[in-house]
C-alpha positions in Angstrom: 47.0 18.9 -20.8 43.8 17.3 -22.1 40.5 18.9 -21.7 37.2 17.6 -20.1 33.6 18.6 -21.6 31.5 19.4 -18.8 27.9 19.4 -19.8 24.3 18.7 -17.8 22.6 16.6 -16.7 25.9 15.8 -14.1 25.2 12.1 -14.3 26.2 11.4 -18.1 29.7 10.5 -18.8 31.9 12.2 -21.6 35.0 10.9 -22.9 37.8 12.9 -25.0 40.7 11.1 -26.1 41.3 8.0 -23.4 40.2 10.1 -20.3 37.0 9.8 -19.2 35.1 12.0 -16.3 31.9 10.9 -14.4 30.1 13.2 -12.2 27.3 12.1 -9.9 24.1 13.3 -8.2 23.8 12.1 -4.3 19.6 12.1 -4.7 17.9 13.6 -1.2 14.5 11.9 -0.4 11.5 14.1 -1.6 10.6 15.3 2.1 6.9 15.7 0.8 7.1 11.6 -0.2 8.3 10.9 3.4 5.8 12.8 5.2 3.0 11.2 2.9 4.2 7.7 3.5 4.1 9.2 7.7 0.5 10.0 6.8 -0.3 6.6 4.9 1.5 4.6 8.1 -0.8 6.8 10.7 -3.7 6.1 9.3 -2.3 2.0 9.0 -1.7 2.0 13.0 -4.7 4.6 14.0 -7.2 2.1 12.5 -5.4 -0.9 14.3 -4.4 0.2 17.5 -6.5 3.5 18.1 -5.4 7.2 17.9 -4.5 6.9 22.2 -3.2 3.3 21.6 -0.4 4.7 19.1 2.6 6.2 20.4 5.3 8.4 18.8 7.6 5.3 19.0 5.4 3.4 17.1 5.3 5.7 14.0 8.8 6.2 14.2 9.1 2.4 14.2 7.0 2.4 11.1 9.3 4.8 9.4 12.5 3.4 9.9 13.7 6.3 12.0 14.3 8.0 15.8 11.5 9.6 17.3 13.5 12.9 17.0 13.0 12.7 13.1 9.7 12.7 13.3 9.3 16.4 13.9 11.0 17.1 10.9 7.7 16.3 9.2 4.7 17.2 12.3 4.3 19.2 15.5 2.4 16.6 17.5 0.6 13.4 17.0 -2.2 15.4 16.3 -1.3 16.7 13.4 -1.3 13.5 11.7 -4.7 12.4 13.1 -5.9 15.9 11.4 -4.7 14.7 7.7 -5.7 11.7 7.8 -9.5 12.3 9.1 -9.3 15.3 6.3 -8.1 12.8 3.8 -10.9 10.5 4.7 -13.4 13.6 4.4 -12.0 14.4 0.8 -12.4 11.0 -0.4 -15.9 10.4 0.5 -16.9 13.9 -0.6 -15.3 12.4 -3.8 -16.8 9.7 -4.3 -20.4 11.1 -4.2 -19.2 13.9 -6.7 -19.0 10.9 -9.1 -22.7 10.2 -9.3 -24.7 11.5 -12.1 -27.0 14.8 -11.3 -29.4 13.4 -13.7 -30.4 10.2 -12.5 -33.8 9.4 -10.5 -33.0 10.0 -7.0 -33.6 5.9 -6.1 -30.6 5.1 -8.7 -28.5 8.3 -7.4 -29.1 6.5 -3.8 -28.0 3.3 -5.2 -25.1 4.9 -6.9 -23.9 6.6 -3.4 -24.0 3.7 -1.8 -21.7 2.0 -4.0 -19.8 5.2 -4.4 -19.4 5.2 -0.4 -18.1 1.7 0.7 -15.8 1.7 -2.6 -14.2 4.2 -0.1 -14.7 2.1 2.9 -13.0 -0.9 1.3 -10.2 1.0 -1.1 -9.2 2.8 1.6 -9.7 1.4 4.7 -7.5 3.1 7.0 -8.5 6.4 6.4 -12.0 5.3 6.1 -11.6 3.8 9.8 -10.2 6.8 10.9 -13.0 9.0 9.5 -15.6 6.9 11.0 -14.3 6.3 14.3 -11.1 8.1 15.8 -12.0 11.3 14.4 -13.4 11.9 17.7 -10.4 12.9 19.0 -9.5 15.8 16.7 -9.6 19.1 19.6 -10.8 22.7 18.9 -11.0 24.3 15.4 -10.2 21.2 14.1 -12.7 18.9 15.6 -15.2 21.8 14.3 -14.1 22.1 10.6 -14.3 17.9 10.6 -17.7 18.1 11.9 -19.2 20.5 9.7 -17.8 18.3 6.6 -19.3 15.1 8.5 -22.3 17.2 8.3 -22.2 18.4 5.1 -21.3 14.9 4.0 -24.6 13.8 5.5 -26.4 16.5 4.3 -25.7 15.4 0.7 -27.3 11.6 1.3 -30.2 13.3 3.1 -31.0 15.6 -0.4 -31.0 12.0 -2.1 -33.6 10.8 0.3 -35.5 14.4 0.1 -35.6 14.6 -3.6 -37.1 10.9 -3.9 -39.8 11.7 -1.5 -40.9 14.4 -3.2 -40.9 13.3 -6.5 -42.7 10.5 -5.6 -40.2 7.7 -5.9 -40.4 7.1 -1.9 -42.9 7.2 0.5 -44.4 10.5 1.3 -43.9 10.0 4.6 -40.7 9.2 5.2 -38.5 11.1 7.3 -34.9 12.4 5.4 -32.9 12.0 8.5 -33.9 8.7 9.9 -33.4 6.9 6.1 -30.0 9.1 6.0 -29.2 7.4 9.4 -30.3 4.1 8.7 -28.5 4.1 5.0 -24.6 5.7 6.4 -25.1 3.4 9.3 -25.5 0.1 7.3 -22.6 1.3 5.2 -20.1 2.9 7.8 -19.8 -0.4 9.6 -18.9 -2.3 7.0 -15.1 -1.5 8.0 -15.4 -3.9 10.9 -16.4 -6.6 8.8 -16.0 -5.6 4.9 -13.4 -8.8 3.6 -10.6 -8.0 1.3 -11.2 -8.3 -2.2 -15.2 -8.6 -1.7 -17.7 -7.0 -4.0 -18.9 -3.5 -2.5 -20.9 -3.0 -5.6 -22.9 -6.4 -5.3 -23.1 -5.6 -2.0 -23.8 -1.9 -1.7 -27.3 -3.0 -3.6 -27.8 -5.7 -1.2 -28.1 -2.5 1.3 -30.4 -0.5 -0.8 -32.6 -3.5 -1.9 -33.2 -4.1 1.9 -33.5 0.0 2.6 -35.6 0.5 -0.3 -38.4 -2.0 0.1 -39.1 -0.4 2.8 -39.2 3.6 1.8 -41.3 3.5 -1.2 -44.3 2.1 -2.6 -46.6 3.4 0.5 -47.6 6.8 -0.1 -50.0 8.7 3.6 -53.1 10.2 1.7 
């Protein structure tokens, strides 16, 4: 009887003599791949149709599956609404780690700016879901997202802080309002922002218009 090599990897092919054996892998999708393309398509349909406005049935659409299937990846819709508004969170905090310590505050703002609706307009799903539908996230989890909100927030405000005092803004101006007025301008933009359109040229649109106004005047 003639003998057969059997070696790994499974999927090569050895021959001896005229026989010839082939042994196969049947490949199992990566379960973490699926539930990140579930994450990906709930953000997709929470920015269009609203966290309420999306059913089970509609993600389940998006994936190609039953509804059952589903919860093979998530407990509840809520779940999903959680990552996403976390992911969101993670990529702005991001961003802003990107911008040099040592710059004057006024070019750190700039920088921010840019550094901010980059997000907004790279990823605008889960920067529509951070803006706007995180406001349905319940309990500990509505908390946790708030307090990164806040520290997010926090972070432009030292921007603002450090130029007044050093003298590169006004002396009077208040931290909070210009923090307000700066991640307003910029938060919006995802109603509006056209694909393929130039954050960075437009980013210093926003603080050219901010910034005339915040320094320069110095109260005695």
């Amino acid at each position: 009887m003639q003998s057969v090599v059997s070696t790994w990897p499974p999927d090569w092919t050895y021959w001896r003599k005229a026989w010839s054996v082939t042994l196969t892998i049947v490949r199992v999708p990566d379960v973490s791949t699926r539930r990140n393309e579930l994450v990906r398509q709930a953000a997709r349909l929470f920015a269009e149709k609203g966290y309420h406005g999306t059913s089970t049935g509609d993600l389940a659409e998006a994936m190609g599956v039953q509804k059952g299937s589903l919860y093979a990846h998530i407990r509840s819709k809520a779940d999903l609404l959680w990552e996403v508004a976390r992911d969101g969170a993670e990529a702005f905090h991001a961003a802003l780690d990107g911008v040099p310590d040592e710059l004057p505050a006024t070019e750190k703002i700039r920088l921010a700016l840019r550094a901010h609706l980059r997000v907004v307009a790279e990823q605008l799903d889960v920067a529509t879901v951070f803006i706007r539908e995180w406001r349905y996230l319940e309990g500990e989890r509505r908390d946790a997202f708030v307090a990164e909100r806040r520290r997010y927030e926090e972070r432009f405000r030292a921007l603002f802080r450090e130029g007044r005092e050093l003298g590169d803004l006004r002396t009077d101006l208040d931290d909070a309002t210009a923090t307000l007025l700066a991640l307003s301008a910029a938060n919006w933009a995802y109603t509006w922002l056209r694909p393929g359109e130039d954050t960075d040229a437009l980013a210093d649109r926003f603080f050219g218009a901010l910034l005339d106004g915040m320094r320069g005047y110095a109260t005695p």
